[in-house]
Legacy VTK file of the C-alpha trace (Angstrom):
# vtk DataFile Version 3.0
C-alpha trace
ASCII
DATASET POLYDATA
POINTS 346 float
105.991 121.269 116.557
104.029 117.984 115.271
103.196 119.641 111.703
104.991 122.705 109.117
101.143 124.698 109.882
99.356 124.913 113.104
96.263 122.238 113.339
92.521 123.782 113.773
91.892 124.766 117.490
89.686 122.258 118.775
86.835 123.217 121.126
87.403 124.145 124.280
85.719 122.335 127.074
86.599 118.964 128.010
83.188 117.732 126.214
84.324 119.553 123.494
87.453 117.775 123.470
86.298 115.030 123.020
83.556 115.190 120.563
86.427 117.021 118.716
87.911 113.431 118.408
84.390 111.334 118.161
81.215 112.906 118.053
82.337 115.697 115.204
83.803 112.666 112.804
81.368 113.101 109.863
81.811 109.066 109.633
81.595 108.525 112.824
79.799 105.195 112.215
82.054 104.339 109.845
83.878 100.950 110.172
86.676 102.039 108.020
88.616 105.274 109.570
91.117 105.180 106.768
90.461 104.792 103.378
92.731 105.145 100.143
92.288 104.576 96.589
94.511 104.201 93.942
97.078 106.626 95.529
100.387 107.627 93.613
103.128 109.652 94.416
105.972 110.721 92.107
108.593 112.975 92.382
110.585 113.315 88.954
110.841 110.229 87.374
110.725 108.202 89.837
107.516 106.867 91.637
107.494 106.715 95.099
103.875 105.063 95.779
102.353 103.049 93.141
98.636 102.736 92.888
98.440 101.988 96.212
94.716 101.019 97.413
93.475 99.997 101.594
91.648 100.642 104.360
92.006 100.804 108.050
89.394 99.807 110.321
88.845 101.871 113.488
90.614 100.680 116.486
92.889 98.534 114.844
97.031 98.143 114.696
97.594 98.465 111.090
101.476 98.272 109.394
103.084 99.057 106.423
105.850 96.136 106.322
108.556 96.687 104.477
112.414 97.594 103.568
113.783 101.405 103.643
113.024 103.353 100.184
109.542 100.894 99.536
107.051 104.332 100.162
106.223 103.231 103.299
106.907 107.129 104.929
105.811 108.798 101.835
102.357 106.949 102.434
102.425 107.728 105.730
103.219 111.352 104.992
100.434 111.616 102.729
98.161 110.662 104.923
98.806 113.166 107.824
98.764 115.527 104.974
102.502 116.282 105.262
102.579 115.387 101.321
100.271 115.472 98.219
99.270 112.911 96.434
100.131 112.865 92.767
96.548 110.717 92.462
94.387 109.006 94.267
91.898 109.872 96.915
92.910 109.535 100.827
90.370 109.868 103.806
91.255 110.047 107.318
88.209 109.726 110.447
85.525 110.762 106.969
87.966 113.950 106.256
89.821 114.257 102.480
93.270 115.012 102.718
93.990 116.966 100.222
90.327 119.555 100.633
90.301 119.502 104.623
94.235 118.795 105.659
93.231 120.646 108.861
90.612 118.428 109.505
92.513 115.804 109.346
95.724 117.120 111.300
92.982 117.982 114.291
92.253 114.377 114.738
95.412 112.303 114.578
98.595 112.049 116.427
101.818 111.679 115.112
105.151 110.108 116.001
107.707 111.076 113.337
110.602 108.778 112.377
113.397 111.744 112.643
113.083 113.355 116.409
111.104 116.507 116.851
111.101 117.481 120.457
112.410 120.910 121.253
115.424 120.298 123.077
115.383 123.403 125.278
112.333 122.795 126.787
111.522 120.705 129.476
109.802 117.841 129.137
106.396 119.111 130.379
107.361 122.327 128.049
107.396 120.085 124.979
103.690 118.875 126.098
102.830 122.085 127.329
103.241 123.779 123.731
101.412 120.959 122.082
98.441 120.954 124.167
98.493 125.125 123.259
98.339 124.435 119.763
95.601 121.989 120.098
93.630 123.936 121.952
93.494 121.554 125.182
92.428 122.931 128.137
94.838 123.553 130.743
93.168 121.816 133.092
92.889 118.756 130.993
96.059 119.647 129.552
97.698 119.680 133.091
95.646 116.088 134.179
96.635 113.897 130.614
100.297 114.979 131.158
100.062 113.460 134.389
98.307 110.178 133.508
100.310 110.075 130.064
103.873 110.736 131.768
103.349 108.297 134.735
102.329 105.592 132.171
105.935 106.055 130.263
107.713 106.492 133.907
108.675 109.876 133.018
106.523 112.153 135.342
110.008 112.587 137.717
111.746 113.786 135.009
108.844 116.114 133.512
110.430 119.879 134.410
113.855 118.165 133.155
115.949 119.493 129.492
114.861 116.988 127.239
118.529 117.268 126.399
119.326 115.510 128.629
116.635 112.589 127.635
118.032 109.162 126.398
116.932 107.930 122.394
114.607 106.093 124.305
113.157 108.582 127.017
112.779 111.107 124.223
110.926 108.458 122.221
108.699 107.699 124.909
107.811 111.487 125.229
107.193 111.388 121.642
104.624 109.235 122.001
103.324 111.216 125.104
102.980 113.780 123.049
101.169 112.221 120.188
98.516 110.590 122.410
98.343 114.370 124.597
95.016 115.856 122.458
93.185 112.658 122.305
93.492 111.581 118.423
91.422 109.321 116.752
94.004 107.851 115.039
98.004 107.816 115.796
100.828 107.316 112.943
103.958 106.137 114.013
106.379 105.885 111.210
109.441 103.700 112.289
108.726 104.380 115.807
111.548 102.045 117.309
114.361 102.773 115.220
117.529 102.487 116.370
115.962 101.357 120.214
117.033 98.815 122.386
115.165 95.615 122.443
114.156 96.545 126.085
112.801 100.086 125.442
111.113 99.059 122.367
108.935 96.761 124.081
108.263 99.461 126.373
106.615 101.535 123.495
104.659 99.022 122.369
103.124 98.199 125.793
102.126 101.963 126.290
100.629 102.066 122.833
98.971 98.970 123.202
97.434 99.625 126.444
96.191 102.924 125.587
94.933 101.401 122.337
92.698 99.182 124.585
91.574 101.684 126.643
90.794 104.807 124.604
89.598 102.664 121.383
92.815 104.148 119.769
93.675 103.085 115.821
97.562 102.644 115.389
99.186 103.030 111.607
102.538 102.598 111.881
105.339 101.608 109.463
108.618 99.166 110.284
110.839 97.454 108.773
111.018 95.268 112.019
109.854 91.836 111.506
108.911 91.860 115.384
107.268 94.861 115.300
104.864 93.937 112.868
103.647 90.707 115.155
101.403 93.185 117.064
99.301 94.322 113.827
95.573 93.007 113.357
96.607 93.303 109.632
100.050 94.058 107.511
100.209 95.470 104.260
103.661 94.389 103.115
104.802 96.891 100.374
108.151 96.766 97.891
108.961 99.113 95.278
105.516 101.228 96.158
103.326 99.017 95.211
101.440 96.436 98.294
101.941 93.005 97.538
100.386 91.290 100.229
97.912 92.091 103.233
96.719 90.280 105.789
97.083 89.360 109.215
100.253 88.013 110.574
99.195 84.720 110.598
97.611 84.208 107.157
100.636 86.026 105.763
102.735 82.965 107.164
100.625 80.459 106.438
100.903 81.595 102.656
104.407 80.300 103.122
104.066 76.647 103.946
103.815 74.292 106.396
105.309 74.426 110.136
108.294 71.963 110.843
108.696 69.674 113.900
112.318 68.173 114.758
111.966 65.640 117.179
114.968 63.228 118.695
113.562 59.661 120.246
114.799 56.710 121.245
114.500 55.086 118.317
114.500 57.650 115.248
113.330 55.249 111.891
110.207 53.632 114.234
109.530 56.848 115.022
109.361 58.343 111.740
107.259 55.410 110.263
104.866 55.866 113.203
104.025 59.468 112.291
103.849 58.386 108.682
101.232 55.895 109.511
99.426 57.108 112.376
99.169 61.024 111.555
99.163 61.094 107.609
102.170 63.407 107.633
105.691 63.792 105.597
108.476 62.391 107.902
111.870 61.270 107.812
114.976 60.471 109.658
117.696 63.423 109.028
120.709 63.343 111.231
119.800 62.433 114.783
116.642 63.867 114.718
113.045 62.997 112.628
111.506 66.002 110.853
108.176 66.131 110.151
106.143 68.130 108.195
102.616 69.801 109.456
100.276 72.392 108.494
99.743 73.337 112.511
102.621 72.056 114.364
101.448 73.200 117.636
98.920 71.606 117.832
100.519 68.000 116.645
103.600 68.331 118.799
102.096 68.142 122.170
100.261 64.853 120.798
103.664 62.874 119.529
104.786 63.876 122.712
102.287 61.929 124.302
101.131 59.517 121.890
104.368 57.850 120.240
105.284 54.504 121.288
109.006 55.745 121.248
109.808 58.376 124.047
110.625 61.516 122.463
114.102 62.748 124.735
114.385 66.415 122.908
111.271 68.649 120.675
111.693 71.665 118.542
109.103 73.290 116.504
109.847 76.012 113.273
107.240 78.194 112.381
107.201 80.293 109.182
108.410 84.227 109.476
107.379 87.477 108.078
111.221 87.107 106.672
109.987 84.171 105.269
106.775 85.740 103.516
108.707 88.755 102.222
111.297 86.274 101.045
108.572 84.026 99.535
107.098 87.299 98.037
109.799 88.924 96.947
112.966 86.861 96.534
115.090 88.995 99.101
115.319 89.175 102.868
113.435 92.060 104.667
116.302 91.702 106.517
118.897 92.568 104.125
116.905 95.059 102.384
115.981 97.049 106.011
119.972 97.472 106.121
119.683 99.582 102.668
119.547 103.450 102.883
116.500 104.509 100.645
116.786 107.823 98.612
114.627 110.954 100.658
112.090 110.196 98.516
111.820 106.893 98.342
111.320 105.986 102.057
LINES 1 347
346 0 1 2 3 4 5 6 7 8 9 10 11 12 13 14 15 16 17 18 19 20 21 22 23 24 25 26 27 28 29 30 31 32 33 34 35 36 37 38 39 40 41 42 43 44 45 46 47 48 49 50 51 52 53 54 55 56 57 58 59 60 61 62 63 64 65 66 67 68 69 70 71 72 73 74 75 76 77 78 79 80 81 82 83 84 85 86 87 88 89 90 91 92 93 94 95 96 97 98 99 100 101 102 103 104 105 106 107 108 109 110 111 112 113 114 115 116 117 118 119 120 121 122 123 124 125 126 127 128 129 130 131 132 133 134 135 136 137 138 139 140 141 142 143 144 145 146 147 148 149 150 151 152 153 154 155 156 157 158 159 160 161 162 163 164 165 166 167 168 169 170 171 172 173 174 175 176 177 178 179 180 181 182 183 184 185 186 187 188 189 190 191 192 193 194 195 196 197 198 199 200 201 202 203 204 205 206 207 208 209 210 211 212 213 214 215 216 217 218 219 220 221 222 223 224 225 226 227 228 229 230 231 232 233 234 235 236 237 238 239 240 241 242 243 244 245 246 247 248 249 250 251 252 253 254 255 256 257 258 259 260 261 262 263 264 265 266 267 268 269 270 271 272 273 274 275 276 277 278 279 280 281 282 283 284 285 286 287 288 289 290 291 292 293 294 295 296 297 298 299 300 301 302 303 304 305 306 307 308 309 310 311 312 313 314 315 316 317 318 319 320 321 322 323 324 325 326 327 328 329 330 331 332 333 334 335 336 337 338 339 340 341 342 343 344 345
């Protein structure tokens, strides 16, 4: 069951369906379909989300980067209305979430962290139910199971115990059933965790696809570094509180510059050369010449070319989202992702 209270029925044709998910939107114009200001959360003493403030523009990929216990669920959990705020103001597709939770719940999907598929039911079961408390259609019900199940390569297995599932089959029927009622927007809060590199790919090339075809907007939080490559924009948060946010590739350009190792013939002439000719930092360390350059892919293909030394071996280092969180914060994401956060503090 995606929430602890049903969601509204939604209408009951397929045109009702889906103005359910566009036409209804109050904001349908809007360019932001998320929106929240100055939200806090506290429980006790200690404060999960700190005066939080973004918004989320409709159809993008938008994460929440960041280490286990930095209120990246709690966030997340407010806004599917699965928390309250302590303050602030959160709106989701031009609904608040705190008057009109069932607004809200009617028009997004959700993929929790913690499984929540009923174990014995059958795969089309699981769907089944959720498409009943949405209020689908059984007839469009019956035709986005198909569609939905084939895309995941799960429609053989559909009248199977999802007992019987693998992590990653039951993840992938997770997501099924997120995407089933047609949401505006879909939250998926650490929805690789614990996958294979293989099968989390997989995930992210059914979301992405159905992204591009049904206008989708993802929200999802990680902690991998990965992960977050396929967001328009990343909020990076520590501690509750965003510190950064912006897309991938501004985020590592806050960093510094890129780094090219190159190994020639002759090392020193080389290294003057790109001194001279280019205008950039280089020197001789080891066997090879480093150099120093604020977009090294576009410079390395040219010393390849242009040197008067043939280059024999080429390597080019780009800044990471490790690298920003480390510049940011003075720890490794990576380090900090290995931490067990409190069950408040996620």
């Amino acid at each position: 069951m995606p929430f602890p209270t049903p969601p509204v029925r939604l209408e009951t044709s397929a045109a009702g369906l889906s103005n359910a998910r566009r036409g209804s939107l109050p904001e349908e114009g809007a360019i932001d379909v998320i929106q929240v200001e100055d939200l806090v959360k506290r429980f006790g003493a200690l404060t999960a989300v700190d005066h939080v403030s973004f918004t989320v523009r409709r159809g993008e990929v938008f994460g929440f980067l960041g280490p286990n216990g930095a209120g990246k669920s709690t966030t997340i959990s407010i806004l599917c209305t699965l928390e309250r705020p302590t303050a602030g103001r959160v709106r989701v597709n031009g609904f608040d979430a705190v008057s009109q939770p069932d607004r809200v719940r009617a028009s997004i999907g959700l993929v929790f962290q913690d499984p929540s598929l009923d174990v014995q039911l059958t795969a089309l079961e699981n769907l089944d139910f959720h498409a009943y408390l949405y209020n689908v259609p059984r007839g469009v019900a019956r035709a986005r199971e198909e569609r939905l199940l084939r895309m995941v390569e799960l429609w053989d297995r559909r009248n199977e115990l999802v007992r019987h599932f693998s992590g990653g089959m039951r993840r992938r029927l997770e997501v099924t059933r997120g995407l089933l009622h047609r949401p505006a927007v879909l939250f998926l809060d650490e929805p690789t965790l614990g996958l294979d590199p293989q099968t989390r790919g997989l995930i992210w090339r059914y979301v992405l696809d159905w992204r591009e075809s049904e206008g989708l907007t993802v929200f999802l939080t990680t902690h991998y570094l990965d992960e977050a490559e396929h967001c328009d924009r990343i909020a990076i948060i520590d501690r509750g509180r965003i510190i950064a946010l912006d897309t991938p590739r501004n985020l590592k350009a806050r960093v510094g510059e890129d780094v090219i190792l190159l190994r020639t013939a002759d090392n020193p002439r080389a290294a003057a050369e790109v001194r001279a000719r280019y205008g950039r930092a280089a020197a001789v360390q080891g066997e090879v010449v480093r150099i120093v350059a604020p977009q090294g892919d576009m410079l390395l293909p040219r010393l390849c070319r242009e040197l008067s030394v043939p280059v024999q071996t080429a390597d080019l280092s780009r800044p990471t989202l490790d690298d920003v969180f480390l510049t940011l914060t003075g720890r490794s994401i990576r380090e900090e992702g290995a931490a067990i956060g409190g069950p408040h503090g996620r």
